[in-house]
N, C-alpha and C positions, 0 to 999 in steps of 0.2 A: 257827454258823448251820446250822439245816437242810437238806441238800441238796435240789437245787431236783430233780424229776420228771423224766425223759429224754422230751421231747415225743413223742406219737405220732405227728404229720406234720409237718416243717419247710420252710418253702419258702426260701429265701435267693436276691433279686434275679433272680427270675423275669422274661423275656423271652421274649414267645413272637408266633409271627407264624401267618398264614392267609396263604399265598403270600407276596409282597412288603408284606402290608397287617404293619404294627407293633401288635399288640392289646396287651400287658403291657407293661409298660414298671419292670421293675425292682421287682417285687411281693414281699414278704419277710412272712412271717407262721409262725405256730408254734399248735399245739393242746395241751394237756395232755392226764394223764388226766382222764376224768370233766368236764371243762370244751362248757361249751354257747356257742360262737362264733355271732354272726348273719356275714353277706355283705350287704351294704344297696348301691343301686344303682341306677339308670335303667338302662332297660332299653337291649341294646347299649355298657355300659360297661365288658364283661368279663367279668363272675360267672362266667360257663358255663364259658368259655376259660380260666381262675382253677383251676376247678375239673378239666376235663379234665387240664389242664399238672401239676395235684395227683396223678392217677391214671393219666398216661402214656399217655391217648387223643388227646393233641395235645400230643405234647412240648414243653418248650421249646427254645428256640436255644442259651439261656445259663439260668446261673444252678444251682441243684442244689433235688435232694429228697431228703431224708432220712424213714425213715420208723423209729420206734427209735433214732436216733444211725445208722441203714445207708444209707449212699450208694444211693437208687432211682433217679437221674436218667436216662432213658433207658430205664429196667424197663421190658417188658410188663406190660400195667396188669393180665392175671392174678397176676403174680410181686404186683405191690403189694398188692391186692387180699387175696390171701393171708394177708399180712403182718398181718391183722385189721382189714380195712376193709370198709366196704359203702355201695352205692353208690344212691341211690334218685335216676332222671335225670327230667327235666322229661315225658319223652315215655312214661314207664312201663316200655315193653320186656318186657309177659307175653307167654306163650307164649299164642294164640290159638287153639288147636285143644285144650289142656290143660283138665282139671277144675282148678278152685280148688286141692282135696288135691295134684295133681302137680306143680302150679306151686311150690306149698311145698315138698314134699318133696324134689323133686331137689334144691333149694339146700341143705338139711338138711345139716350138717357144725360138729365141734366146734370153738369157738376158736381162737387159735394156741398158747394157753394149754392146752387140753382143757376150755376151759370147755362144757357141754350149758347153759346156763341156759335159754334159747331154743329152744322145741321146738313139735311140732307142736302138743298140747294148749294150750302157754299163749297160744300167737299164734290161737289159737283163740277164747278164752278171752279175749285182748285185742281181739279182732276177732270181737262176737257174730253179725255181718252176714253174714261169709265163713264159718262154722260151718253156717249156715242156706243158705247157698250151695256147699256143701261139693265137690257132684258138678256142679256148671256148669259149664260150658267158659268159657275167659277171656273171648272174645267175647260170652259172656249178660250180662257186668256192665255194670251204670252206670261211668261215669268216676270216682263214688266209690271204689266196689267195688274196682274195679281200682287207684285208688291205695292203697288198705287190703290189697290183695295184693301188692304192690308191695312195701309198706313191711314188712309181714309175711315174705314170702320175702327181705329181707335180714335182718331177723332170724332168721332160722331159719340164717343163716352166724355165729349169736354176735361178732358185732364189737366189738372194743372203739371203734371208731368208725362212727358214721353219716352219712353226707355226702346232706342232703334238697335236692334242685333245687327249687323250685316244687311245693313237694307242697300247696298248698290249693287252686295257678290253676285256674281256673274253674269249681270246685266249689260246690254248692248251701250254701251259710250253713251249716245244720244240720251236713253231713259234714263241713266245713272245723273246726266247731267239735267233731267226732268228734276228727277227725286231730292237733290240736293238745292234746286231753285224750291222747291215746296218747303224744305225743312228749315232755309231762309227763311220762309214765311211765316213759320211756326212760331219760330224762335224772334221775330217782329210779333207777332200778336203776343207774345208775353207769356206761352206756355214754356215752362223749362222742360231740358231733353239730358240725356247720354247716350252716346252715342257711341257705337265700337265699331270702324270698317278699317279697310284698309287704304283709304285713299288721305295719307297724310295730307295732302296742297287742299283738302276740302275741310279735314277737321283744323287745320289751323288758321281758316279763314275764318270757321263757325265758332268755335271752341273757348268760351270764355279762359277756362281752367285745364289742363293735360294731365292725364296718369298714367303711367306706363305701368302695365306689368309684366314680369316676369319672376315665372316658377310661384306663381301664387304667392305673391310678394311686391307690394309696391314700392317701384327702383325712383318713379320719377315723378315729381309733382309740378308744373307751375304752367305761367302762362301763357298762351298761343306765344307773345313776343320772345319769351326768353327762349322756347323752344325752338323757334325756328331760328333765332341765334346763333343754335349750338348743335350742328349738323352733325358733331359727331355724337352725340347722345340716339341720335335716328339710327344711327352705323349700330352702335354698339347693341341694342335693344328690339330693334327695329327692322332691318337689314335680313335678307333673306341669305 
């Protein structure tokens, strides 16, 4: 038998709290390389906290993270980070006083591999918007703009993983359908992702693998196919 891949991030029985509240309750998942994971979800039913407890900005209680087959539980989510991951969060987080070009370049650094794939010309180049915006300060952009810098200055850290919070919310049609032609592109160049939005018809086109959760507990595992199969699992989970 072919040996199986060494995951890039494993989580095994994940519990994690916010003061005395219980938000995870025992969450176990794993990524490959080059594999395209969704996170599906009402909203409040964990993703975010899922995902911090992933990157060590909200530890968990119990439970471990591995990231490579290496014990990260408890890491500083710089130390994870490192390890070739990158992290694009719900709330953006540019620098505001920054040109577009500085925003990018400070994060500029090669893989943990030495991979450069990811440099300033391509994310340029993938992002004809922020080229054209080149010398603005972060604060001149639309809320597009700025998730296209976003998403760009974690590439410019070559990850072999990307982790996207909400990167279409509440963006204009037109940019949302920018943002999801790029993360195509991404996920063709061979960097794996997770992804958590809400536009099911976009994660079941990308989405190797599905997880749904809900109440900090995952209800539902499998593949783009099976899920779109089974329209009433969207209803029951999904479903505003």
């Amino acid at each position: 038998m072919p040996q199986q891949p060494v995951p890039i991030l494993e989580a095994r029985q994940l519990h994690t709290y916010y003061g005395a509240s219980h938000i995870l309750h025992g969450i176990s998942l794993s990524i490959k390389p080059g594999e395209t994971l969704s996170l599906m979800g009402r909203n409040g039913m964990g993703k975010t906290t899922l995902l911090r407890s992933l990157l060590g900005l909200t530890p968990p209680r119990r439970g471990t993270v591995k990231v490579y087959g290496r014990d990260m539980t408890g890491a500083p989510p710089q130390k994870i980070v490192r390890q070739g991951i990158a992290f694009v969060p719900e709330d953006r987080g540019i620098f505001p006083n920054l040109t577009v070009r500085e925003n990018l370049v400070m994060a500029a650094r090669p893989g943990p591999n030495g991979r450069k794939d990811w440099d300033l010309t391509r994310v340029l180049e993938t992002f004809p918007r922020l080229a054209q915006r080149i010398n603005n300060m972060g604060n001149h952009l639309s809320g597009g703009e700025q998730q296209m810098l976003t998403v760009g200055r974690a590439l410019m850290t070559n990850p072999d993983l990307l982790i996207l919070d909400e990167a279409t919310e509440g963006l204009a049609p037109l940019i949302r359908k920018e943002i999801w032609s790029v993360v195509r592109k991404i996920k063709q160049s061979g960097i794996a992702a997770i992804l958590v939005d809400k536009d099911l018809k976009a994660l079941l086109e990308l989405a190797d693998r599905n997880i749904i959760i809900s109440k900090g507990r995952i209800v539902y595992e499998g593949s783009s196919e099976e899920l779109a199969a089974h329209p009433e699992i969207h209803a029951r989970h999904l479903g505003v």
